[in-house]
DOROMAR-252549 format. One record per residue: residue number from 1; residue in three letters; chain; x, y, z of N, C-alpha, C, CB in turn. Coordinates in steps of 0.1 Angstrom, whole numbers, always signed. Glycine has a CB too. Example, Ala and Ser with C-alpha at 12.3 -4.5 7.8 and 13.67 -1.06 7.14 Angstrom:
2
(1 Ala A (+132 -57 +78) (+123 -45 +78) (+132 -33 +78) (+113 -45 +90))
(2 Ser A (+128 -22 +71) (+137 -11 +71) (+129 +0 +79) (+141 -6 +57))
//
This chain:
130
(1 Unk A (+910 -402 -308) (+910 -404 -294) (+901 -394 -287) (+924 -403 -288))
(2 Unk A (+904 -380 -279) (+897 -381 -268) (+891 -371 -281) (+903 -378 -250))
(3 Unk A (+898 -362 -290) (+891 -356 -300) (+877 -361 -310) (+900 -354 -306))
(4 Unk A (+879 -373 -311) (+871 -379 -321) (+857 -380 -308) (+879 -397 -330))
(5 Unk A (+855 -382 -295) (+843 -385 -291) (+850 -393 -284) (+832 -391 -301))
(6 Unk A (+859 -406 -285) (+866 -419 -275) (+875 -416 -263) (+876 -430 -285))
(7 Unk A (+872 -427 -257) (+882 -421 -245) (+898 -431 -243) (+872 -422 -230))
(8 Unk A (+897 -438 -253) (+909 -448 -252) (+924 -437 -245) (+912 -455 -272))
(9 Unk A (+925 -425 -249) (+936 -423 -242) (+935 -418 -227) (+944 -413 -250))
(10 Unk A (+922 -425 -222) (+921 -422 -205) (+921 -435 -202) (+908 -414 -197))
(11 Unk A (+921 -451 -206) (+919 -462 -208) (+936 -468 -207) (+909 -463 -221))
(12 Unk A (+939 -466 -214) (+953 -467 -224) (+960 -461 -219) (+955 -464 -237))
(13 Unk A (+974 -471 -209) (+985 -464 -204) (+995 -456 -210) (+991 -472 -200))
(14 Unk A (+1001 -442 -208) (+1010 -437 -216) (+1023 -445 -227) (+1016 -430 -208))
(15 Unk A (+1024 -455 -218) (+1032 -465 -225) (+1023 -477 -237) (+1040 -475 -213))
(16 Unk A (+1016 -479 -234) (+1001 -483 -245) (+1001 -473 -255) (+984 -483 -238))
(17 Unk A (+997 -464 -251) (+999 -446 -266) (+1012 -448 -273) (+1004 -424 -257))
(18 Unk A (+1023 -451 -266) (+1031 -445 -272) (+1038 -461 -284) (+1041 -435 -258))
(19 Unk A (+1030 -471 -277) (+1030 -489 -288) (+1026 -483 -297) (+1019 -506 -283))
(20 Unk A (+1015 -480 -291) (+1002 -479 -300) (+1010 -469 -314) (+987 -470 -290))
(21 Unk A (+1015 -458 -310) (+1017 -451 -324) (+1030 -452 -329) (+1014 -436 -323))
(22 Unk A (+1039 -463 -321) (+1054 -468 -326) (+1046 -476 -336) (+1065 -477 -313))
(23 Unk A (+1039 -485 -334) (+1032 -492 -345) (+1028 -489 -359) (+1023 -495 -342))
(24 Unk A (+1024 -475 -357) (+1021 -465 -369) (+1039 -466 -375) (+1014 -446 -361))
(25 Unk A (+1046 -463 -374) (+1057 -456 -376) (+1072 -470 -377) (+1058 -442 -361))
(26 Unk A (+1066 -484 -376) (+1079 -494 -377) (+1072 -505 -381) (+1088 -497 -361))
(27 Unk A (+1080 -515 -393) (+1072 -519 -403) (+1070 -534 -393) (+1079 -520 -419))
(28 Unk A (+1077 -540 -384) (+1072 -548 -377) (+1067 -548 -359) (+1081 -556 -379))
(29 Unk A (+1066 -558 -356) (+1060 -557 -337) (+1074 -557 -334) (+1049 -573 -326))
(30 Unk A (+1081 -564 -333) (+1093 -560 -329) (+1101 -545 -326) (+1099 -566 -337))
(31 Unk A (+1103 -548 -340) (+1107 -531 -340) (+1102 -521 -334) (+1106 -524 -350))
(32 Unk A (+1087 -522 -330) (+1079 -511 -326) (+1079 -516 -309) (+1064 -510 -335))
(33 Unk A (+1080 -528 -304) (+1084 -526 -290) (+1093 -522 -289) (+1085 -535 -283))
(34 Unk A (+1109 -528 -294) (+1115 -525 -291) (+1120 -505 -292) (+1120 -535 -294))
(35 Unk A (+1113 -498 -298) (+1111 -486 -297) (+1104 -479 -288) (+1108 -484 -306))
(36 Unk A (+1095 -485 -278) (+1088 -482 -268) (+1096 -485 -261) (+1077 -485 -266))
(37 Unk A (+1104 -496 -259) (+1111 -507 -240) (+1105 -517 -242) (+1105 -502 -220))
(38 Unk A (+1094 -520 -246) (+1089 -533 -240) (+1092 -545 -248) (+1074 -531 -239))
(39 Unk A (+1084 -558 -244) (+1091 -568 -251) (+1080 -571 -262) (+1096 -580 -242))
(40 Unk A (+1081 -581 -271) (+1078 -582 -280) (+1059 -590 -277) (+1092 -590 -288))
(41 Unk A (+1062 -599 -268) (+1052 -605 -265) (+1042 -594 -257) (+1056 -619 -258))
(42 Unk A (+1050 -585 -248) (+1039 -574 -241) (+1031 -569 -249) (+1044 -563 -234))
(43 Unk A (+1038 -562 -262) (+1036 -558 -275) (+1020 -562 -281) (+1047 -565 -283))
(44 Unk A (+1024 -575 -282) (+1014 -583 -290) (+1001 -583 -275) (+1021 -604 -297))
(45 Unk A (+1004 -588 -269) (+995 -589 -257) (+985 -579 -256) (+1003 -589 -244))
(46 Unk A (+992 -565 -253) (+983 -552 -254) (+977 -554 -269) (+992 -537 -251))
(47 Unk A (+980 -555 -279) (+974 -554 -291) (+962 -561 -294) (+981 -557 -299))
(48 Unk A (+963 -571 -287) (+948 -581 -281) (+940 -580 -277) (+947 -590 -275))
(49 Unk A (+939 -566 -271) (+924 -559 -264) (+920 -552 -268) (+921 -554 -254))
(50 Unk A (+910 -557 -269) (+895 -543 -273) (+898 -528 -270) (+879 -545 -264))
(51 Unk A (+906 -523 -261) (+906 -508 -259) (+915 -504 -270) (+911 -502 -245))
(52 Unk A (+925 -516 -268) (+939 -512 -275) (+937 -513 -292) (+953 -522 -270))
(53 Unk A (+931 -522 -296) (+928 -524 -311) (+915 -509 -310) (+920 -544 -315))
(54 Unk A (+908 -509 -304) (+899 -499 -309) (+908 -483 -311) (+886 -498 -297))
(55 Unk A (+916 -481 -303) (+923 -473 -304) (+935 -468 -315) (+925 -475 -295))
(56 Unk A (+941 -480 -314) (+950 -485 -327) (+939 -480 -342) (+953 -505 -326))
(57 Unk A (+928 -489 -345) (+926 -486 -356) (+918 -469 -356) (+918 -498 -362))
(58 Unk A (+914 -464 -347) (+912 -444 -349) (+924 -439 -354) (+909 -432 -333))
(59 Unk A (+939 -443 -350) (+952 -436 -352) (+954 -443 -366) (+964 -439 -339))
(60 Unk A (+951 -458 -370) (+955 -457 -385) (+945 -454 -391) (+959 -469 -392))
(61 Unk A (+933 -446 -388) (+922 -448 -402) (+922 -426 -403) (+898 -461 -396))
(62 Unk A (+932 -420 -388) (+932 -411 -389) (+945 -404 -397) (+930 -408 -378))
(63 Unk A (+956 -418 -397) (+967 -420 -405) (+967 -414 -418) (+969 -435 -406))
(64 Unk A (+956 -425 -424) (+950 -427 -436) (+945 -415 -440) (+941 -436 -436))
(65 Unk A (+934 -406 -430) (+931 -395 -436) (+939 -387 -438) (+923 -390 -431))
(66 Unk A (+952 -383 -435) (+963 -372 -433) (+969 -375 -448) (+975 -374 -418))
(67 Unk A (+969 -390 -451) (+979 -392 -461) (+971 -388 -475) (+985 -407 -460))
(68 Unk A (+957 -388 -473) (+946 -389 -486) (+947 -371 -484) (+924 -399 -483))
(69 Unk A (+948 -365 -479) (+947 -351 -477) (+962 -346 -488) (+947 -347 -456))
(70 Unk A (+970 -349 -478) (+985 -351 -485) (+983 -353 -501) (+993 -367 -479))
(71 Unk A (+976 -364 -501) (+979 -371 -515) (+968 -359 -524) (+972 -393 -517))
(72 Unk A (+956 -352 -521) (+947 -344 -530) (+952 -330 -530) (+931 -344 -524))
(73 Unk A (+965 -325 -523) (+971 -314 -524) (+978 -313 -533) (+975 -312 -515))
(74 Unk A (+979 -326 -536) (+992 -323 -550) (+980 -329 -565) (+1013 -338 -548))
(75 Unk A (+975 -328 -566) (+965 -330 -578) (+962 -320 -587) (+952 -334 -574))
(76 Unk A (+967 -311 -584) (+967 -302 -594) (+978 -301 -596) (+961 -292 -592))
(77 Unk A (+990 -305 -593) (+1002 -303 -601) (+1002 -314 -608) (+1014 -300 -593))
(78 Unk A (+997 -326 -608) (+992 -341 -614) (+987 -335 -625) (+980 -351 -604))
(79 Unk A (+975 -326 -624) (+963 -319 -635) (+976 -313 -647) (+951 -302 -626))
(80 Unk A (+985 -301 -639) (+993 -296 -645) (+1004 -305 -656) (+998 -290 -636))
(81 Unk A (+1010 -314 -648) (+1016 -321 -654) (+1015 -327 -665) (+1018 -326 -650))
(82 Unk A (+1000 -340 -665) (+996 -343 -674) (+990 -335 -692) (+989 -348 -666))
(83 Unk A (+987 -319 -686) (+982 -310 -693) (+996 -310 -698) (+975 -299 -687))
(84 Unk A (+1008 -307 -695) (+1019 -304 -698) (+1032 -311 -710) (+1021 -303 -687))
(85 Unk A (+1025 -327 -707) (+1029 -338 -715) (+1021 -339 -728) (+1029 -352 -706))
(86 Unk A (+1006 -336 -724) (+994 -335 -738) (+1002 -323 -747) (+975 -329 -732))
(87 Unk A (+1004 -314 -743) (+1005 -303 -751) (+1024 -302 -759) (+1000 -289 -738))
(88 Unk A (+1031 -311 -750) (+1046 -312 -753) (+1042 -313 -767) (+1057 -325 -745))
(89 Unk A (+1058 -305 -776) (+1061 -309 -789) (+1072 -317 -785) (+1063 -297 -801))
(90 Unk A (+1081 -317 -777) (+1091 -326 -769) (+1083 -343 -772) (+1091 -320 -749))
(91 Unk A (+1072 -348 -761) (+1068 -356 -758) (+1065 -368 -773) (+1059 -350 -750))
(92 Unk A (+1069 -376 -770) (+1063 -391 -776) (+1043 -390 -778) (+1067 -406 -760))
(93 Unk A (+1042 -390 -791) (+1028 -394 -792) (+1022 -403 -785) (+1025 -397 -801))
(94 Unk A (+1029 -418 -779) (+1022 -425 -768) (+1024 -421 -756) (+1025 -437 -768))
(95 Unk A (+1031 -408 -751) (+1028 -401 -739) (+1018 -391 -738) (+1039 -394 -736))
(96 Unk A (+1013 -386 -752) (+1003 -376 -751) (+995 -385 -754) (+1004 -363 -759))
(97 Unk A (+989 -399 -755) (+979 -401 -758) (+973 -411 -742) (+981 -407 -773))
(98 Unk A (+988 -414 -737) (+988 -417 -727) (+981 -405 -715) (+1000 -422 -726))
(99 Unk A (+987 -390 -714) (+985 -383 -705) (+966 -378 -710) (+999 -371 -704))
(100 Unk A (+966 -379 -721) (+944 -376 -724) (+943 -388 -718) (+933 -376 -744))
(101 Unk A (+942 -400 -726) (+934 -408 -717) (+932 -413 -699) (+936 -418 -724))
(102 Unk A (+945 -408 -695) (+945 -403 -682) (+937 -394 -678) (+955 -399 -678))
(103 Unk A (+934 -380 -680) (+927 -369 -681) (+911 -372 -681) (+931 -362 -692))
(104 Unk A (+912 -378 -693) (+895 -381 -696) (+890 -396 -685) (+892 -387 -718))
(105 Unk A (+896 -405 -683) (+896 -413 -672) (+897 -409 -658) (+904 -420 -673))
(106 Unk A (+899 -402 -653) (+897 -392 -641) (+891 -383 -641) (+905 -386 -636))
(107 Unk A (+886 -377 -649) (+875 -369 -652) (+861 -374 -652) (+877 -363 -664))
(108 Unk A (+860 -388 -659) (+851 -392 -662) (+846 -402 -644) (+855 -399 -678))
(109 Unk A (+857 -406 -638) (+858 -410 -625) (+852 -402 -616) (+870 -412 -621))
(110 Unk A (+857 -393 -616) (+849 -376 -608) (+837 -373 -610) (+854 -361 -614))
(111 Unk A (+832 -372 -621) (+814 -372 -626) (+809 -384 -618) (+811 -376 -646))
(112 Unk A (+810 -395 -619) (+809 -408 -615) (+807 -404 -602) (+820 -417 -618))
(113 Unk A (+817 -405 -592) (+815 -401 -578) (+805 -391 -575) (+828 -396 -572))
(114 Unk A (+809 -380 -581) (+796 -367 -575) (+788 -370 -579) (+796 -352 -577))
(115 Unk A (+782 -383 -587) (+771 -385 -590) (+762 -394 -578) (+772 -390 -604))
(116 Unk A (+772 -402 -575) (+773 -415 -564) (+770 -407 -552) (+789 -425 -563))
(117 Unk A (+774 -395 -547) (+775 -384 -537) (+760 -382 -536) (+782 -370 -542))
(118 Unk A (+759 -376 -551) (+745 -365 -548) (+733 -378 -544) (+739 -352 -567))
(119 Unk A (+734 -386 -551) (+722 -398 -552) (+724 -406 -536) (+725 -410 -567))
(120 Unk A (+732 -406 -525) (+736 -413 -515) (+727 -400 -507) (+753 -418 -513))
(121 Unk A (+734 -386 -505) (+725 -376 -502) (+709 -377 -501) (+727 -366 -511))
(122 Unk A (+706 -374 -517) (+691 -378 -515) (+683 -387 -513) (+687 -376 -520))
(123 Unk A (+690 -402 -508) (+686 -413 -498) (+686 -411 -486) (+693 -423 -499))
(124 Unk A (+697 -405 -482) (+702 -402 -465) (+684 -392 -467) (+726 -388 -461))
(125 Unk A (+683 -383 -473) (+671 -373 -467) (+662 -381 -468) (+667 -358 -475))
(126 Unk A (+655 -388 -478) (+646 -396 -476) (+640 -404 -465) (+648 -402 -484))
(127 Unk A (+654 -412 -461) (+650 -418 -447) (+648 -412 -437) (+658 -425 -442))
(128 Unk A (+655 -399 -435) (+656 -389 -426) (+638 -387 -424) (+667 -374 -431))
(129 Unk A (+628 -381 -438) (+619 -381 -436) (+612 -391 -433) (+617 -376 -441))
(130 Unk A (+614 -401 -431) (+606 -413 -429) (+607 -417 -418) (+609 -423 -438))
//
């Protein structure tokens, strides 16, 4: 919203904000009007405009970033874990062969991307000089 650059929350009635992020947080329209007051059709109605959808999707795609953040904070206890099942004398040989080929499949995924990274980089500069 007014952080990212947009102005939807000077646009967008306090009661519109507050659809808008009941939506985030209740698995249907219903539920999520009826968590604001309003009715179901007002609901949908505001959801039908360009301020309100533009606004709506910054709050889910900022949703999304919180939860990918969330989700890369625990990847090393993921790292740990898997290291932990490889190395078990406890563990099932199709768990330790399961938790490498996990390992080397995300590893090998990682190379992959920072490769996709670096090479998207030195396109972005290219055009830049051009």
């Amino acid at each position: 919203m007014k952080e990212n650059g947009n102005q939807q929350d000077e646009i967008l009635t306090a009661k519109q904000m507050r659809a808008m992020l009941a939506l985030l947080q209740h698995p249907t329209l219903k539920e999520a009007a009826a968590a604001v007051g309003v009715g179901e059709s007002t609901l949908w109605r505001w959801s039908q405009t360009p301020e309100f959808k533009a606004a709506y999707l910054d709050a889910r795609r900022e949703a999304v970033k919180q939860s990918i953040a969330h989700l890369q904070s625990a990847t090393g206890e993921a790292v740990t874990c898997l290291r932990d099942v490889m190395k078990s004398a406890k563990a099932s040989d199709a768990a330790k062969v399961s938790a490498a080929r996990a390992v080397l499949e995300l590893s090998l995924r990682a190379v992959e991307i920072e490769n996709v990274a670096e090479r998207v980089a030195e396109l972005e500069a290219l055009i830049k000089q051009q």
